[in-house]
C-alpha positions, -999 to +999 in steps of 0.1 A: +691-532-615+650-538-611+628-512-614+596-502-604+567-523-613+587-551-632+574-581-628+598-606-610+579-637-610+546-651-630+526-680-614+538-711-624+522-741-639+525-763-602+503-729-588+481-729-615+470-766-613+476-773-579+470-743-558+440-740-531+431-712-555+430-733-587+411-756-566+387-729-560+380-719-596+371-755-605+347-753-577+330-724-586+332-734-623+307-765-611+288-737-598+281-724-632+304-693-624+337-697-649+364-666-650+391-662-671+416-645-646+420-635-609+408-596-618+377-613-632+375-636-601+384-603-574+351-582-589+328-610-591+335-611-551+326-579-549+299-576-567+282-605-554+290-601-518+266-631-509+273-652-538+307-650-529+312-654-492+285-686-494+308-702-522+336-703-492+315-712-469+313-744-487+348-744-502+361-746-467+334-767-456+326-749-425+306-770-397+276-751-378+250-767-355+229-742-369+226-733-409+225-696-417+194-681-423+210-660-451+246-647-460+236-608-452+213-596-429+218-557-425+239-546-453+253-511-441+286-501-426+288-498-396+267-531-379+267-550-407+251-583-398+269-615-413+255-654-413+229-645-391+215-674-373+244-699-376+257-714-342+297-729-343+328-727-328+362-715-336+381-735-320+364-768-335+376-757-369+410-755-353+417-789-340+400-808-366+380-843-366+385-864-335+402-888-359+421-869-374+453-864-348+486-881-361+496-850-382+521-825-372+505-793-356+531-768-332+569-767-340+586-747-313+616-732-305+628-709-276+654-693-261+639-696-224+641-739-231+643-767-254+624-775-283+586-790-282+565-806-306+530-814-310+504-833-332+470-824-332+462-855-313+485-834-286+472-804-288+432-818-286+447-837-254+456-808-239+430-779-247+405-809-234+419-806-206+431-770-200+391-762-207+385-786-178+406-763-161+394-733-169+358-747-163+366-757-125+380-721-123+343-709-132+351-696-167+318-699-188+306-683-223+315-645-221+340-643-193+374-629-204+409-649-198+438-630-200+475-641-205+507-625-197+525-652-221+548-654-250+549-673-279+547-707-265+528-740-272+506-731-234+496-701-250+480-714-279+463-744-256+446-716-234+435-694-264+419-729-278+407-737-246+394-704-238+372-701-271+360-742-268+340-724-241+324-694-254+347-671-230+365-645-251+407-640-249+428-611-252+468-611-246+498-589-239+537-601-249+556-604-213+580-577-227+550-554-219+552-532-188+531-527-160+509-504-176+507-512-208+489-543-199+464-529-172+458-504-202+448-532-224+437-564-197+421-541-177+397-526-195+380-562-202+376-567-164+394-605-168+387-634-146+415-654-149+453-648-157+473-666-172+515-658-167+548-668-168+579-658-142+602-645-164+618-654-200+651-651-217+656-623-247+687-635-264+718-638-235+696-614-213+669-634-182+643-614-178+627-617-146+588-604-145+578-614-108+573-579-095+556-573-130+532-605-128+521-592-093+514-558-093+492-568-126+479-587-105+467-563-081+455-541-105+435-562-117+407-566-092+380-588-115+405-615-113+393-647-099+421-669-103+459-665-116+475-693-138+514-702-133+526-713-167+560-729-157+585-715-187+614-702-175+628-730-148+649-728-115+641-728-081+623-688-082+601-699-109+571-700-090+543-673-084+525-673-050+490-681-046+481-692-080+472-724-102+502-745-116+502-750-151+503-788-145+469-786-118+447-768-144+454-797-168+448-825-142+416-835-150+404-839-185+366-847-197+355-850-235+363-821-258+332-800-262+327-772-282+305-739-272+281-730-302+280-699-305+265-671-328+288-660-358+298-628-343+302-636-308+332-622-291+363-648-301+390-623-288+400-588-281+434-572-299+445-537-291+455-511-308+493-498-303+488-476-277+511-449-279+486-419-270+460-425-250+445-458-239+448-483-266+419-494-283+404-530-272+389-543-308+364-577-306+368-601-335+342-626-336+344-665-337+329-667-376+347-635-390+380-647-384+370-681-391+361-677-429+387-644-433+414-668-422+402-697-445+400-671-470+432-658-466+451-687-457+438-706-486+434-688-513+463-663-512+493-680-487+480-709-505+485-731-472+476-768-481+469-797-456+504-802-445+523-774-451+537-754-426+543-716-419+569-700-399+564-664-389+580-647-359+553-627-341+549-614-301+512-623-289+509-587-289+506-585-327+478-598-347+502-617-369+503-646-338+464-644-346+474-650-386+502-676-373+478-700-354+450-695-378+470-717-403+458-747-379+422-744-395+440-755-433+454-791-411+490-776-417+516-768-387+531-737-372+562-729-360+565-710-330+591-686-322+598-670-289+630-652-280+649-626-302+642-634-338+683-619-341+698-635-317+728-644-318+728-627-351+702-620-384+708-658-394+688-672-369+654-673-392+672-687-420+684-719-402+652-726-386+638-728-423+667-750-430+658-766-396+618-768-396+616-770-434+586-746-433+567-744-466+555-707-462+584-680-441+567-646-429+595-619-424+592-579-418+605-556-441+629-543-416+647-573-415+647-583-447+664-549-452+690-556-424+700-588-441+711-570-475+724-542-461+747-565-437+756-590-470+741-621-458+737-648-487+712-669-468+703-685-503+738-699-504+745-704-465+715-723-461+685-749-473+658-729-483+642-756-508+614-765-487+598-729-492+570-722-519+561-688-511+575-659-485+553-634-474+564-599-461+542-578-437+540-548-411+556-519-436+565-515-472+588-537-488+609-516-516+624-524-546+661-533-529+643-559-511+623-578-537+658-578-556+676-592-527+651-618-517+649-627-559+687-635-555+687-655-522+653-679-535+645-701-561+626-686-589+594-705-583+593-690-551+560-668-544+569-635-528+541-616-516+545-583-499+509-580-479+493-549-459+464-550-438+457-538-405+444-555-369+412-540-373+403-564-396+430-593-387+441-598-422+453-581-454+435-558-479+460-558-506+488-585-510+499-613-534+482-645-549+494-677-569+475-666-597+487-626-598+521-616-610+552-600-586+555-562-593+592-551-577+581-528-548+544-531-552+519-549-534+505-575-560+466-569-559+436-559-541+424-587-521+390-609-529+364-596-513+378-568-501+360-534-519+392-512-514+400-484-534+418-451-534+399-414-522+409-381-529+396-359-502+361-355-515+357-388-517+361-396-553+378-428-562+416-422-577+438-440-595+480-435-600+477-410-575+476-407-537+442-409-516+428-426-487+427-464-481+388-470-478+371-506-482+337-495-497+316-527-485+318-549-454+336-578-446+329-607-423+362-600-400+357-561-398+359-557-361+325-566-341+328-536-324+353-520-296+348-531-260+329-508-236+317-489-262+278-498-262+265-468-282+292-475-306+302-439-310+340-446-307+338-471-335+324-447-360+346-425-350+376-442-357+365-459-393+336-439-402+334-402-400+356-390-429+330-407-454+300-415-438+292-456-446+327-464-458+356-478-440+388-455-437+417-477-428+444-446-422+469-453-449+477-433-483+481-458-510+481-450-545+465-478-570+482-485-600+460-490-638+468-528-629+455-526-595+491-536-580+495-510-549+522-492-533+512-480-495+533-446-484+523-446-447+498-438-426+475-406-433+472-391-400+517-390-402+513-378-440+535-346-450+520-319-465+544-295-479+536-261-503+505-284-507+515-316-522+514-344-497+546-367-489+545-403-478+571-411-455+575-446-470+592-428-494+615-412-474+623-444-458+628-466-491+659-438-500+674-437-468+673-474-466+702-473-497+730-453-479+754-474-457+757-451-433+720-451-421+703-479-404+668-463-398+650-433-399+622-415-390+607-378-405+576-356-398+568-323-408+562-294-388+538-277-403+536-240-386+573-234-398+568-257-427+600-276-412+612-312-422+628-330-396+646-362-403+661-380-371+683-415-383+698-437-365+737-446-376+761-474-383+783-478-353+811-454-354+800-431-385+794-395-372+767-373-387+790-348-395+782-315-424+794-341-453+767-367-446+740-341-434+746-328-474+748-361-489+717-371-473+693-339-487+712-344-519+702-381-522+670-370-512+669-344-534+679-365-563+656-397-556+627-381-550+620-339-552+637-310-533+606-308-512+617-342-500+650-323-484+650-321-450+656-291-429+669-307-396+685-338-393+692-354-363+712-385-349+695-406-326+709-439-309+677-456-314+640-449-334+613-456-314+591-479-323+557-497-307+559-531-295+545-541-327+571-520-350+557-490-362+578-456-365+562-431-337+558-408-363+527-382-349+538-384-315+572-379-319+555-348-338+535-340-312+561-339-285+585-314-312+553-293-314+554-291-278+531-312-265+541-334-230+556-368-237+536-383-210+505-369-228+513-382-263+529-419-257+533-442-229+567-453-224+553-493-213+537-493-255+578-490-269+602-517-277+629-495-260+611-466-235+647-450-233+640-445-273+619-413-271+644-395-240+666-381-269+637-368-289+617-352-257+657-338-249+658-323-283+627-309-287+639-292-251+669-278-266+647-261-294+625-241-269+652-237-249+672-219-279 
């Protein structure tokens, strides 16, 4: 049995000569900068903001028509002014050299139809001529295409295409209902659509006709609506729009917009689940270095590797995903039900793609122990060299597990970072030990740190997740929001000039991490504050319980735990007791719930996360319509028990 903080795994001597980071270290070491280890490495980039982000710049030899007058202009939060004066493209960094085209570049795999493969010669080919397309269509720099599209090879063409111009993208996952994308889509006033018919989720068609058009129609900016052909038969067909096949007729030399380093690349929304979701720009050079930065130096991604990570479009992990085109390595795309027909599915693609990098949530992960699969022994996992875990916290249980199903070389690196900033804060790196149940380090060039609520920094206890100095893929700004006032207000108003992320995290003496959940769903009980992470890591250990979600109720100081069951086991007095007892025991009696209810389902967002504060919200009374929208959940019929329990209690 593991423990805590042990370490599972140290880098080895491959990593150590070989990795992009080792690679990195040499280079700077020409540079007259030499450091012993990755902690002296991590507050160098910190402390040299400029120093540092101009060293990648180089590293990752990033092209610009235009050289950068300097690294930083303004240097407070927020409007912090990065590389101003260079002129580039995203996209360019994305498809490479015109020579440069034989390699390997989309995998992908669907349940909807068969399996397609590109090169980057392919892929070039085709955003050439999809930005032909687009240009006939009228798009130009700063327009806004849309899509309505899943995880598919088209999708990834039109995103390309769309930046190559200038014009700026935003998407929703087809799973999305009516208003969930008008909420999003329409706030960017799009001029062009992009949509497929239908899909298939696992044995289930899905048919999104009626969807497609009343989107449509609410939608009244739109100039043109795109047809991407996906899901076959006869009624796959949408009336008056573009086919697929007609917007890449014509082709005409690939040309690349140059545009300013923080002009609009793409807009990715918040969750949505009160109010309307928050429409976050990212711009062209933020991501571009972040995701070299990332990608590089901490997945490690080499020219030639390949990742595989299941992700909606709807999640900025597809933004993560298609980034790893910039390190000349391949993706694998997955659209469909990543557990369909059962939780091996992921494994045999590995065996089946030979991916060098696997991404997997938490959740599943946790699904695959508790159900006793032996994916190390059922299938061939040789090809990985790291597996990376986002989305939630990865406990102890699961590092074990994983341990036992990979070979020992294997990198696991559980990461946690947020789509305001389209990458991770704290997470693993070749050079930084594996700590069971921690997240490994603070990332480089990230300023994060812990705050009590004064804001005075804290360590081996619980505070605020602030970044205390800006970063080139911080958001640009949110859309229609020219004063910037909602900005601030959602990153800057606790302490004035510092980032607030809205998780509790608790640094260790090493600076490993451990994240409890977010703060505005913390517990606060006879003053000492609760993560629910914590909650979640016990109850992930009994049999009986699949998942679970608790909040607190602060005006009768009330715990309520809802979980959701095994098939066939009852929540009965016995397993009510056994679960404050285990609770009790694991972590303190103020961790024992006062209510606990069964629920067939939890709700989640479309992107995963627990509705912790509404489903609060809606027990404190508050109107479910008024608190969540039912288009922003995985399963809308999730929250109807909670709303019907919180009735019964008023009721009573």
């Amino acid at each position: 049995m593991i423990t805590q903080g042990q370490v599972l795994w140290t880098p080895t001597e491959e990593l150590r000569r070989n990795s992009v980071l080792a690679r990195y270290l040499e280079f700077l070491r020409g540079r007259g900068h030499a450091f012993d280890d990755y902690e002296a490495l991590r507050r160098w980039s910190i402390s040299d903001l400029d120093g540092f982000w101009a060293s990648l710049w180089d590293f990752f030899e990033i092209r610009a028509s235009v050289p950068y007058e300097r690294v930083l202009g303004r240097r407070e939060m927020p409007g912090a002014e990065w590389f101003p004066g260079a002129r580039l493209n995203f996209a360019e960094h994305m498809l490479g050299q015109e020579g440069d085209t034989g390699a390997s570049a989309v995998v992908a795999r669907s349940q909807t139809r068969g399996p397609i493969e590109l090169t980057f010669g392919d892929l070039r080919d085709q955003v050439a001529a999809c930005r032909a397309g687009l240009e006939r269509l009228g798009v130009g720099p700063g327009d806004r295409v849309v899509a309505y599209l899943p995880n598919i090879p088209e999708t990834l063409v039109a995103f390309l295409a769309t930046a190559s111009l200038g014009a700026i993208w935003a998407t929703c996952a087809p799973e999305f209902g009516v208003r969930s994308v008008v909420d999003r889509l329409g706030q960017l006033e799009p001029v062009v659509l992009l949509a497929v018919t239908g899909y298939r989720f696992g044995d289930k068609e899905v048919d999104r006709r009626e969807q497609v058009a009343e989107v449509r129609a609410r939608l009244p900016s739109l100039r043109a609506v795109v047809h991407v052909p996906y899901r076959g038969g006869a009624d796959d067909t949408l009336p008056e729009s573009v086919s697929w096949d007609a917007l890449l007729a014509e082709s005409t030399p690939l040309r690349f917009e140059q545009v300013p380093f923080d002009h609009p690349l793409c807009v990715l929304f918040s969750s949505g689940t009160t109010g309307l979701p928050k429409a976050i720009v990212h711009g062209h050079g933020g991501i571009l270095i972040e995701h070299h930065k990332n990608h590089g130096l901490s997945w490690d991604i080499r020219p030639g590797d390949r990742l595989q990570w299941f992700s909606t479009t709807a999640w900025m992990m597809w933004n993560a995903l298609v980034s790893t085109l910039i390190r000349r390595a391949s993706i694998v795309m997955i659209d469909g039900s990543p557990t369909y027909p059962d939780l091996s599915l992921q494994w045999q693609m590995v065996e089946e793609t030979r991916p060098t990098m696997l991404g997997l949530g938490p959740a599943f992960i946790l699904a695959c122990r508790k159900q006793g699969m032996e994916p190390g022994r059922q299938f061939d996992l040789s090809s990985l060299r790291s597996l990376a875990t986002a989305g939630s916290p990865l406990p102890v249980e699961g590092f074990e597990w994983l341990y036992e199903q990979l070979d020992a070389s294997v990198l696991l690196s559980n990461g946690s970072g947020g789509t305001d900033i389209c990458t991770g804060i704290v997470q693993g790196y070749p050079l930084v030990p594996v700590y069971a149940g921690e997240l490994a380090t603070r990332c480089l060039g990230v300023d994060a740190a812990a705050f009590d609520p004064d804001g005075n920094e804290v360590v081996g206890e619980l505070g605020e997740l602030v970044i205390r100095q800006p970063m080139p893929s911080m958001a640009v700004g949110f859309w229609n929001d020219p004063e910037g006032e909602r900005y601030r207000a959602a990153y800057f108003d606790h302490y004035p000039g510092i980032w607030r992320h809205g998780d509790w995290i608790v640094f260790t003496e090493r600076g490993s991490a451990t994240i409890t959940g977010r703060s505005d769903a913390t517990l606060n009980r006879g003053g000492v504050r609760l993560g629910t992470g914590e909650f979640y890591d016990v109850l992930e250990e009994l049999d009986e319980v699949l998942d679970s979600l608790v909040v607190h109720l602060e005006a009768d100081d009330e715990l309520v735990l809802f979980v959701q069951l095994r098939e066939g086991v009852e929540l009965d007095d016995e397993l009510r007791a056994r679960i404050r007892n285990t609770l009790r025991g694991a972590l303190s009696p103020r961790h024992a719930p006062d209510t606990i209810v069964a629920l067939p389902s939890i709700p989640r967002t479309m992107t995963g996360k627990k509705l912790e504060l509404p489903v609060k919200r809606i027990l404190s009374g508050v109107a479910v319509n008024e608190v969540v929208s039912a288009d922003a959940l995985v399963d809308p019929a999730a929250i109807e028990p909670v709303v019907a329990f919180a009735d019964e209690r008023r009721a009573g």
